[in-house]
Each structure stands twice: as structure tokens, then as C-alpha cells.
C-alpha positions, -999 to +999 in steps of 0.1 A: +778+512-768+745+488-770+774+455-776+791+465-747+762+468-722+749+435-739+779+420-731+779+437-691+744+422-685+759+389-696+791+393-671+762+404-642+740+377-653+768+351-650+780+363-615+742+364-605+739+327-614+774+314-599+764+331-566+727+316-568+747+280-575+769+288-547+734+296-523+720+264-540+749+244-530+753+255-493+713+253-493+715+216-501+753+210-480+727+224-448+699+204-456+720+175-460+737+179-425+698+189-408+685+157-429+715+136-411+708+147-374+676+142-376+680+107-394+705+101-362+681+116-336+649+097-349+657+069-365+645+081-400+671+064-419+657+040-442+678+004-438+685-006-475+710-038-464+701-072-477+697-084-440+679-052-427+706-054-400+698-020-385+658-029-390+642-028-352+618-058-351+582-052-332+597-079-301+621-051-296+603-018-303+573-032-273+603-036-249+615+001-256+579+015-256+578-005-217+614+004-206+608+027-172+643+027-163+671+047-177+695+028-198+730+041-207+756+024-236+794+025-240+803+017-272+842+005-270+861+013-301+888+032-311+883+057-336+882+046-374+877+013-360+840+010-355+812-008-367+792+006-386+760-016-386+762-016-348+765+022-342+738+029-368+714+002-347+727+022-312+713+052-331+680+039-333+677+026-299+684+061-290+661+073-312+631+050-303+634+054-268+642+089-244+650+059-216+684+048-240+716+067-245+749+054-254+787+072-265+813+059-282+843+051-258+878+045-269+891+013-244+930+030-250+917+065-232+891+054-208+911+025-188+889+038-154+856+027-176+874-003-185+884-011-148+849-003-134+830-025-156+855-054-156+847-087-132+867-117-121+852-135-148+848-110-176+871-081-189+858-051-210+874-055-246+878-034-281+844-040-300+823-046-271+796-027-256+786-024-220+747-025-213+747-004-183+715+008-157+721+032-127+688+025-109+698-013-105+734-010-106+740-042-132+754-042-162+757-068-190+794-069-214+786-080-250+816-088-269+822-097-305+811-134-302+777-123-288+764-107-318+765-139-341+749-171-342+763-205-354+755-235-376+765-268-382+775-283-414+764-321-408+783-327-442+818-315-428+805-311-393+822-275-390+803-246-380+794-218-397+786-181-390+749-180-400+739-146-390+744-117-369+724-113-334+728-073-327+695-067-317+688-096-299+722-094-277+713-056-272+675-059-263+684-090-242+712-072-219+685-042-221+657-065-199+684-079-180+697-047-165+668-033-158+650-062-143+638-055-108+648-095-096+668-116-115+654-156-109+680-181-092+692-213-105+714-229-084+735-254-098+740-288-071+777-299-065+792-328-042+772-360-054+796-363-085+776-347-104+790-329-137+809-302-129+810-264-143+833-271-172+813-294-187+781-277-182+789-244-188+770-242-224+745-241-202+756-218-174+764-195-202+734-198-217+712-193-187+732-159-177+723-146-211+687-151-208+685-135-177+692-159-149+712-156-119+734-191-121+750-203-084+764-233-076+756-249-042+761-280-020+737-293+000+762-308+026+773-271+030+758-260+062+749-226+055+730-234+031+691-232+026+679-233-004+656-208-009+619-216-026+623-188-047+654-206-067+655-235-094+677-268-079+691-287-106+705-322-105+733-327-134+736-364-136+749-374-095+769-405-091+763-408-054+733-404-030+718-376-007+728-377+028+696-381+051+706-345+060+704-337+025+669-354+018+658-333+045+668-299+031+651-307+003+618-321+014+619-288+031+628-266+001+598-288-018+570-285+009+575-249+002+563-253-033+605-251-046+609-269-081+636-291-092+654-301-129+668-337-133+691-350-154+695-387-153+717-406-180+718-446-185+749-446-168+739-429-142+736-458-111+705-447-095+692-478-083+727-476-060+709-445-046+678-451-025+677-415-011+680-401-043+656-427-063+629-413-034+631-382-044+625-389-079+598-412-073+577-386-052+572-365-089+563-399-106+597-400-121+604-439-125+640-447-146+642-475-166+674-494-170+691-494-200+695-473-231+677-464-254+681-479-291+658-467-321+648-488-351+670-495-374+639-489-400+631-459-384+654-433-400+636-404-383+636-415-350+681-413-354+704-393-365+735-392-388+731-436-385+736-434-349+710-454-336+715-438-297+716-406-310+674-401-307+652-378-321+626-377-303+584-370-311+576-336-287+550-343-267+517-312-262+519-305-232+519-266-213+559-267-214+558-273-256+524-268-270+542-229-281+572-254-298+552-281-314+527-252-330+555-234-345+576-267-359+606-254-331+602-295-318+636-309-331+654-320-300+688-345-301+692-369-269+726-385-274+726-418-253+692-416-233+676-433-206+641-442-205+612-435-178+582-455-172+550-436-189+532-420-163+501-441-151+472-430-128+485-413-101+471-395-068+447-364-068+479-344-056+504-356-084+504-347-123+527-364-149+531-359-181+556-371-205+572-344-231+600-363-252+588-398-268+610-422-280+596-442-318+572-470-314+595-496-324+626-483-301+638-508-275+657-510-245+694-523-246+708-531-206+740-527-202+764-554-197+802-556-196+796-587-221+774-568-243+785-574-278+752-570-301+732-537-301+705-554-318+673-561-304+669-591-289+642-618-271+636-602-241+644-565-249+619-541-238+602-524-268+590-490-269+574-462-272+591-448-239+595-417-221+627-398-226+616-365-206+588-358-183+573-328-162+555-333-129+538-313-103+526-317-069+504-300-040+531-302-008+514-312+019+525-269+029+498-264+005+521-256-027+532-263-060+560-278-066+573-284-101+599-306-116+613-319-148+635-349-158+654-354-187+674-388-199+704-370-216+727-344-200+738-343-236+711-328-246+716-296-224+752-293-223+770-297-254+770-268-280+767-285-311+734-296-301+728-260-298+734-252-331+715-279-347+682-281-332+658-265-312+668-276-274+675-238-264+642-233-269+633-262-247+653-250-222+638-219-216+601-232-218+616-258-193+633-232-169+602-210-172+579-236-160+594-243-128+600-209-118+563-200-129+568-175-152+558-162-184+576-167-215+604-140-214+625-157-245+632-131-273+618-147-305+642-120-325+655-137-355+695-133-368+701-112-400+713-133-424+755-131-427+759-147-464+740-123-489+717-139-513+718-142-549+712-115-571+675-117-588+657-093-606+629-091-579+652-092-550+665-052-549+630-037-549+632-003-542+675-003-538+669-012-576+646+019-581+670+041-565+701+029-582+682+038-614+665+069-607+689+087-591+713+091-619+682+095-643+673+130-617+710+140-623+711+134-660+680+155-666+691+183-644+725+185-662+702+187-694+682+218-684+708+231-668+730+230-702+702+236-721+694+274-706+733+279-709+735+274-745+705+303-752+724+326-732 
């Protein structure tokens, strides 16, 4: 009798510690699923990638601690297609901020969405996300290509995918949609000037940091242009009408700011209307282009000896570039300006891109044979890019800039190899008078480093401990088994 109710306290004592497994299983199944909400809710989740691709940076986590207006994201993807990465980042905008929602939208059931957010110029797409605000009614699309950056090989001169830009296409559309004005650039047409095709690097570029980009013409009589807005000269071939002129000495007086792009090519001394309006800013072009030093291997690039690389200049526009090293800027083919001199109490010049001090200037010739310098050739340091501004006689400011490459701001490749973008924005920002709005959010890397012992940190630790904890549960687990 005693064997057999040994032998029923082991039977109760095995069911009792199956169904405390069982309780100990669903225990940790619950806290596992609480654990994940929450993780989903508040962000808790720890980011572990090589690239910290989910990891919100502080530029970002200030703009969602200011956001005031309500912010709403459709994430389109069809199911067991999405990305991962990106919906655990749209988590954590959620999560840092009750002013950000966003659902996942499947482009194959929701064609009305698709519809509604589509434009003339854009169409809603699989793995794209619409950045959406009620309050302002505008809405930004971000599609595949907008969430990573390029580089250039200079060995092969192919690009490159260098990194992924989530967080800075996201936190961008963000400010953009919820902007109470979004600033004006209008774009001049009907002087030759080059036309949206080729400059739309630039257009593009503009739109995704927050500008409104028009194009206008000045012969067109309904229109003003408004003080408010940027005017920008790409390169004209033929002069301003007296009409014209007039507009604009009208749009200055009123403290409206200007951009100039002027290229060696460019015949502006065939333009007396339009060689006026640069010389009221101080803005005096050379003729010629501009050669560097063969001995000067900085001042070039690639052995292309009109291909400049200029010295930035400190001024208000730069001093934030030149502090943090972002001053490499390419001017393919540039034309010169004379350095500002002493000028009226009204007028201040200053120049920002500086050719090298043994540069010289080549005039053009249709029997020009010899690109070297010669007797008679003009000899540097010159201006390549200057910024001016002027009390109106309306009692204003009016600002301008001039550049000597189009180049410079319109081709893509200069995009990915230097710091101009960055110019750009200073640039823009300083004739509309405002403060810098550029996102300095850097791109996760897209090619994972090397392995090294002191590279996995605490992923290391948990790859290690983690089976360790198991192991040594198993043990005591095992252990109490065998003295039953």
C-alpha cells in the first residue's frame, strides 16, 4: 500500500508540474505579446541593426516634440510585401509623438486612396508612403527612390547606393505638410534661359526641401512678381524688355531678392538691360573662362583644368559650411566676376567661391587653339560666386546671389560628389531671410561593415548570453527531475 501511494504522489506531482509549465508558458506567451504592444506603442524596442536604421536622431525627435498639427501616414504595401525597417521606424514616429498616426494601405484595395492622392505630375505607387495633414490640406508622396542617397565612384564613375534616407524623407515631408506658408521660387522663362528639363535636379531638389517651385515670364502680363518670392535667372541668352526691367526694379524696390546664374558663354555684354541689373548688386562679369594651374592639383578635378574647385569664402551664407569642412563645391566651366571693391553706403558685396591664386582667364575665340596661359591672360585669384545686398531706395533689403556655373546647380552628379546641396540651401535661405531649415539627418549606412571583435557590443553580449540563460535553466530543470 505505502509503494502505491508513493507512486500516486509521483503521478499528482507530475501533473502538478506539467500544468504549472503549461501556466508558465502562457505566462510568458502573454507577457511576450503585452511586451510587443507596448514596444509598438512606445517605441521601446531597442534597434540592434548595424546602421541603427530605425534609431530616431535628436534633429528629428525636436521636430516631433514641436509638431502642433495632426499628421496622418498611409503606408502602401500589400501584405507580406512590406518593409520592415520602414514600418518599424513609422512605429516610433507614432510612438514619439500623439500628433503622428499612420496604417498600412494595400494600393490593389484602396484605388479611391490611390486616386485622391495622385497629381498630374505624381502617381501614388506600391512601397510608397503618403505624408498627409488635414489642417493644411497638403500632402507629400515618398517613393522608393526617396529613401536612399547616392554616390559616385570617380574610379568607374558609376553610382552607388550609399545609404538609406528613411528618416530624413519622412521628417522632411513631416515639416513640409504642416508648414503654415510654403516660400516661392519662381523659376524665369522667355530670355532663352535653360529650360525645366535641364534644371530639374534642381526643381526637384527645391520641392523636397520645402519650396514652392513656379515657373514665370516676365513678358506675361499678369504677372507681378510678388516680394515675397525668390526670381531666378538660369543662364538668359537674350535681354529684358524695358517692360521687363521695370517689373523688376519694382519687385526689387520692394526689398524682392534675386539668384543669377551666369556662364562664360553666356553673351551678356549683348544685353545692356540685363548687364544693369547685374551691375546695381556689384555683380561685374568678366569675359572668359576660367582656367586653374596646371600645378595646382587642388584647385581641379579628375585633370580637367575647367572643372574648378573652388576655396569657400566666410561669409554669413558659408561660415556654418566652412566650420564643419561641408566647403567642397565643383564649377564645371566658370565665369569670373570682378572682386568687389568699395562700394556705396547702400551696397554690400562679398565674394563666396574663389578661384586659386595662379588661375587665369582664357577669352574665347573661334581660333583658340592653346588653353595654356599666355602674355596677356588675366591671372587670378577671381570671383566665381558672390552675394550682394542693398537698401532700395522703398527703404528695403534686397538680396541677390550670382554664380558662374549653371553646372554647378543643375547636374546630379555634382550632387553626389560634393557639398553644393548644401550651398544651395544656405543660398536659397539667404534671399528669402530665413533661418536655416536644412535637416542635417545623416543616411544609415547601406553596405554593412566588417566584422571586428569590438564592433557587436552588446548584440555580441546577447548572442552569448542568451543561450548561456537557456542552458543553465535546462540544467536545473533536469537536475530536480533526476531526484524525483
Amino acid at each position: 500500500m505505502k509503494k502505491d501511494g508513493n507512486k500516486g504522489r509521483r503521478f499528482w506531482r507530475k501533473r502538478a508540474g506539467t500544468g504549472m509549465l503549461i501556466l508558465l508558458m502562457a505566462a510568458v506567451i502573454g507577457l511576450n505579446i503585452g511586451i510587443t504592444a507596448l514596444e509598438k506603442k512606445k517605441g521601446w524596442r531597442v534597434d540592434y541593426s548595424f546602421n541603427g536604421i530605425t534609431t530616431q536622431s535628436e534633429t528629428t525627435q525636436l521636430a516631433l516634440q514641436q509638431l502642433d498639427k495632426a499628421v496622418h501616414i498611409y503606408a502602401f504595401f500589400s501584405k507580406g510585401q512590406e518593409d520592415a525597417p520602414l514600418m518599424e521606424l513609422l512605429d516610433r514616429y507614432a510612438a514619439a509623438s500623439d500628433q503622428v498616426t499612420w496604417e498600412q494601405a494595400d494600393p490593389s484595395l484602396n484605388p479611391a486612396l490611390v486616386t485622391r492622392f495622385s497629381t498630374g505630375t505624381e502617381s501614388v505607387t506600391s512601397d510608397s508612403l503618403i505624408v498627409y495633414c488635414g489642417e493644411t490640406n497638403r500632402w507629400r508622396i515618398l517613393n522608393p527612390t526617396d529613401f536612399i542617397s547616392l554616390s559616385m565612384d570617380e574610379e568607374t564613375g558609376t553610382y552607388t547606393y550609399a545609404g538609406y534616407t528613411y528618416e530624413r524623407a519622412i521628417t522632411s515631408a513631416i515639416l513640409y505638410v504642416t508648414r503654415e506658408e510654403i516660400p516661392r521660387v519662381s523659376i524665369l522663362q522667355g530670355h532663352g534661359e535653360l529650360d525645366g528639363e535641364t534644371i530639374s535636379a534642381f526643381d526637384r531638389f527645391l520641392t523636397e526641401n520645402h519650396y514652392e517651385v513656379t515657373y514665370q515670364d516676365l513678358s506675361d502680363a499678369e504677372y507681378n512678381p510678388d516680394p515675397s518670392e525668390l526670381i531666378i535667372f538660369f543662364s538668359p541668352m537674350r535681354d529684358l524688355t524695358e517692360v521687363e526691367l521695370s517689373k523688376l526694379n519694382s519687385f526689387i524696390d520692394q526689398g524682392g531678392c534675386l539668384l543669377f546664374t551666369c556662364d562664360y558663354t553666356d553673351p551678356v555684354e549683348e544685353m545692356p538691360n540685363y548687364l544693369a541689373l547685374l551691375r546695381s548688386y556689384g555683380f561685374l562679369p568678366k569675359e572668359g573662362i576660367v582656367i586653374a594651374d596646371r600645378e595646382d592639383t587642388n584647385s581641379y578635378y579628375n585633370n580637367i583644368r575647367i572643372d574648378l574647385i573652388p576655396e569657400m569664402q566666410r561669409t554669413d551664407v558659408t561660415m556654418e559650411l566652412v566650420a564643419s569642412g561641408a566647403d567642397t563645391v565643383l564649377l564645371p566651366g566658370s565665369r569670373a566676376f570682378e572682386t568687389p571693391g568699395e562700394t556705396d553706403r547702400n551696397l554690400t558685396v562679398l565674394p563666396v567661391l574663389a578661384s586659386g591664386e595662379k588661375s587665369y582667364l582664357k577669352k574665347l575665340s573661334a581660333s583658340m587653339t592653346n588653353v595654356e596661359k599666355e602674355e596677356g591672360d588675366e591671372t587670378g585669384p577671381f570671383a566665381l560666386a558672390l552675394q550682394a545686398q542693398r537698401v532700395t531706395s522703398g527703404g528695403y533689403i534686397s538680396r541677390a546671389f550670382i554664380i558662374g556655373s549653371s553646372g554647378a546647380m543643375t547636374e546630379e552628379q555634382i550632387y553626389a560628389m560634393t557639398d553644393v546641396q548644401q550651398l544651395m540651401i544656405r543660398m536659397v535661405e539667404y534671399l528669402l531671410g530665413e533661418s536655416n531649415t536644412n535637416l542635417e539627418i545623416m543616411a544609415r549606412n547601406a553596405l554593412r561593415p566588417g566584422i571586428s571583435a569590438r564592433g557587436n557590443g552588446l548584440g555580441s553580449l546577447m548572442v552569448t548570453v542568451l543561450p548561456l540563460s537557456v542552458l543553465l535553466v535546462a540544467l536545473v530543470v533536469l537536475i530536480r527531475r533526476r531526484n524525483l
